[in-house]
Phi, psi and omega in degrees: 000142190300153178270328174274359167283334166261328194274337199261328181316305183268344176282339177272334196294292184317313203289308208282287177322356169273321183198101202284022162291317163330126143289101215304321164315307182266010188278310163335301184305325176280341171275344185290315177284342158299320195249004179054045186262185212264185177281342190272336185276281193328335185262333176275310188313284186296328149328285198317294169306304181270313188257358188250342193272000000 
């Protein structure tokens, strides 16, 4: 796995265990741009977050 990809992975993980409450969405979004990820990392990001939950 791409490393900024692991990295938007443990910074989305960390925000919602401070406060699962967080809007999941925007957390992605905000990890997308953090982490410079392609659209395609950004769409397993949001499965993963957003849709499973």
């Amino acid at each position: 796995m791409d490393k900024n990809i692991e990295d938007a992975f443990r910074f989305i993980d960390s925000e919602l265990k401070a406060d699962p409450n967080t809007d999941k969405a925007r957390l992605v979004e905000i990890a997308c741009q953090r982490f410079n990820l392609t659209p395609l990392q950004g769409e397993f990001l949001t499965k993963k977050f957003v849709h499973e939950q």
